[in-house]
N, C-alpha and C positions, 0 to 999 in steps of 0.2 A: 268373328263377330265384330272386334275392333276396325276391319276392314269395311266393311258393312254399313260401321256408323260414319267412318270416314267421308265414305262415299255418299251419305245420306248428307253429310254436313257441307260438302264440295257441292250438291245439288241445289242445295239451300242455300247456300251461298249465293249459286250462279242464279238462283230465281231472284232473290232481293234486288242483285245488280241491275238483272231486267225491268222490274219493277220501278226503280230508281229511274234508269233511261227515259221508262215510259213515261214518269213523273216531271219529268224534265221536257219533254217534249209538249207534254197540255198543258206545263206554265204557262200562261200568257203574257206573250212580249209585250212590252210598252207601245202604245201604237207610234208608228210612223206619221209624220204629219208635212203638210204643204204649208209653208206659209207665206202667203200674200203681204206684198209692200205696201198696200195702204192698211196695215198694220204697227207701221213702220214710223216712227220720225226720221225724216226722210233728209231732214235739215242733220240734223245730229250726224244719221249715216253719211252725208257727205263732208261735216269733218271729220268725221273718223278716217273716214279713208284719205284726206287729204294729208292727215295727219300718219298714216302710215304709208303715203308717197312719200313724206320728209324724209321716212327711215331707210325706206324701199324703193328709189324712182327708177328701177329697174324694173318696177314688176308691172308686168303688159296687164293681165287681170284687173288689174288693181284702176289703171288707167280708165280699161273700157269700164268697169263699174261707176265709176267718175264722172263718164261721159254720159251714162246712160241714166244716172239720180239728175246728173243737171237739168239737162235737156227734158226730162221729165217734170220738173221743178220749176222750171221757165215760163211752161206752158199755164201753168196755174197762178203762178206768182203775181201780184199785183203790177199793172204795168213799170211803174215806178220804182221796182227794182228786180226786172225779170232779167233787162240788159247783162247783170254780171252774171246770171245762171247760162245765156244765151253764148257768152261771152266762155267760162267756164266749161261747158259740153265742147265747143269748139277746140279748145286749147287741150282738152282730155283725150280727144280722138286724134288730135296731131300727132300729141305725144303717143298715144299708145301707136301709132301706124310708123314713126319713127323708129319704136321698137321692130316693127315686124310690116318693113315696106309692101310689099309680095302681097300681104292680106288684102282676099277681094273687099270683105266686110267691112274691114275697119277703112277702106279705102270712100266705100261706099257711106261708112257713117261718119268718118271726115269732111266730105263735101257735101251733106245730106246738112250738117251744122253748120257749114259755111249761109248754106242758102237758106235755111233757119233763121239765122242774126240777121242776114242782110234784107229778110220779109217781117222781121220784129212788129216795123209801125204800123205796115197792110197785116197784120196778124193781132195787134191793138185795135185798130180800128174795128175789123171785122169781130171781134171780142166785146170792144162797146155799143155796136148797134145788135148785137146778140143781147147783149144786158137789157139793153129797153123792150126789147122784142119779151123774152122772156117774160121781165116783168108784167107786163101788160096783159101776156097770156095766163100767167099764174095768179093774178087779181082776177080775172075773169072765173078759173076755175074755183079757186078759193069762195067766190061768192057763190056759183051754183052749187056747191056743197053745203052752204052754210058754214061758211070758216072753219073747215075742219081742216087742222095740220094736222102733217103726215111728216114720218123721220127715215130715213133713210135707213135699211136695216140687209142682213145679210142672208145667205142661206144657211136654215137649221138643217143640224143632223138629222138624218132619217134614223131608225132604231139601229137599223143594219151599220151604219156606220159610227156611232158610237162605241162596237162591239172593239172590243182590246185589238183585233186583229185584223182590224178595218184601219186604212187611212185618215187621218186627221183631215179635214179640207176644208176650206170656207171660200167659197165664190167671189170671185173680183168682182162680179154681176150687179151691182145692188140693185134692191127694189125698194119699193115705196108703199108703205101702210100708216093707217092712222093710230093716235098713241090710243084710242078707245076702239075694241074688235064688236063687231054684230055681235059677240055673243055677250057682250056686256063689261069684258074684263079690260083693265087696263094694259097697257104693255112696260113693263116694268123695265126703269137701266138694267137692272141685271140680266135680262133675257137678250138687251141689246150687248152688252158685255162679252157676252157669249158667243152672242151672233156675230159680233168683229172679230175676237180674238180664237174662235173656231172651237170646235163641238168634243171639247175636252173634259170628259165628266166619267170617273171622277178627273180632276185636273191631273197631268202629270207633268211640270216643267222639262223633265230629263227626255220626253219622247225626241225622238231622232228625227231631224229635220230632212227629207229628201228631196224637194224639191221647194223651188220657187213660185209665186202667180205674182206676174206685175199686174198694176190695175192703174188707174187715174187717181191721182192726191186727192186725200179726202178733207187734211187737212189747213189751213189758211195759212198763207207764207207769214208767217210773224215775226221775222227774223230778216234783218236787213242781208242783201244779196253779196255774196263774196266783192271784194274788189278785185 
């Protein structure tokens, strides 16, 4: 009989275990997420990482991340001080190719910076008669709308991807909608909130980051350019 219960208790035992496992398994992980750099202050992230070149100017990584915020950065920057970002990408790609001569890449994105800087002023100019061009077409559209602005906005979660088990993503893509929709409703910061900083609800800061999306600066260089 004591045998009997034993062995009823070792069964019972072994079901809870399973049980447990199984219970373990439909937790839901924290989602994974992508996150895009025009998310990003893009200014900060390049001294951070300059600042842990001081510590590290060993580390090739670290270099081409340097070279790739600049030159990025450059492009958007106000003319009148893109020169030290242009300037910067260049001097990031040297040094990282110093580290590791042999790379076709960094070979490639060393001289790709060289001819970057040295087409700076045909790259301003063509920048400033884009500017008038623009303008002239968005006064146009503006007025056959009836002055309706529009904000720059991202893509929303679908249902599917909200789900725990779904990637976090938000599109480099933007598109353009007005702050009032046809069906009457305003578009609220919060929705645009959302829509930058990706389709995280409920929120979870600890979600694990897997990957990267570069995109184009969204926002205004306001910070004067390295020297």
């Amino acid at each position: 009989m004591r045998r009997t219960r034993g062995y009823a208790w070792g069964l019972a035992f072994v079901a809870l275990l399973g049980m447990f496992a199984v219970a373990q398994q439909a937790a839901p992980r924290p989602a994974t997420r992508v996150i895009g750099n025009h998310q990003i202050d893009r200014y900060e992230a390049i001294e951070q990482v300059r600042q842990a070149l001081r510590s590290d100017p060993k580390n090739l990584t670290d270099w081409v991340l340097l070279g790739e915020l600049a030159q990025e950065t450059a492009q958007e920057a106000p003319s009148d001080r893109a020169s030290g970002y242009y300037r910067l990408a260049r001097e990031a790609f040297e040094d990282a190719l110093k580290l590791q001569p042999d790379n076709p890449g960094l070979k490639a994105a060393a001289q790709f910076a060289r001819e970057q800087e040295q087409g700076a002023e045909q790259f301003r100019q063509s920048r400033s008669r884009a500017t008038a061009s623009y303008l002239e077409a968005r006064r146009r559209e503006l007025a056959q709308s009836g002055n309706t602005p529009t904000v720059r906005v991202y893509a929303a979660p679908t249902p599917g991807q909200a789900a725990a088990t779904a990637p976090a993503y938000v599109s480099s893509t933007p598109t353009y909608q007005p702050y009032f929709s046809d069906q009457g409703n305003p578009y609220s910061y919060q929705e645009h909130y959302d829509s930058f900083f990706g389709p995280v609800e409920p929120r979870t800061p600890d979600q694990e980051i897997t990957a990267t999306e570069r995109a184009a600066l969204v926002k205004p260089a306001a910070r004067m350019a390295p020297p």
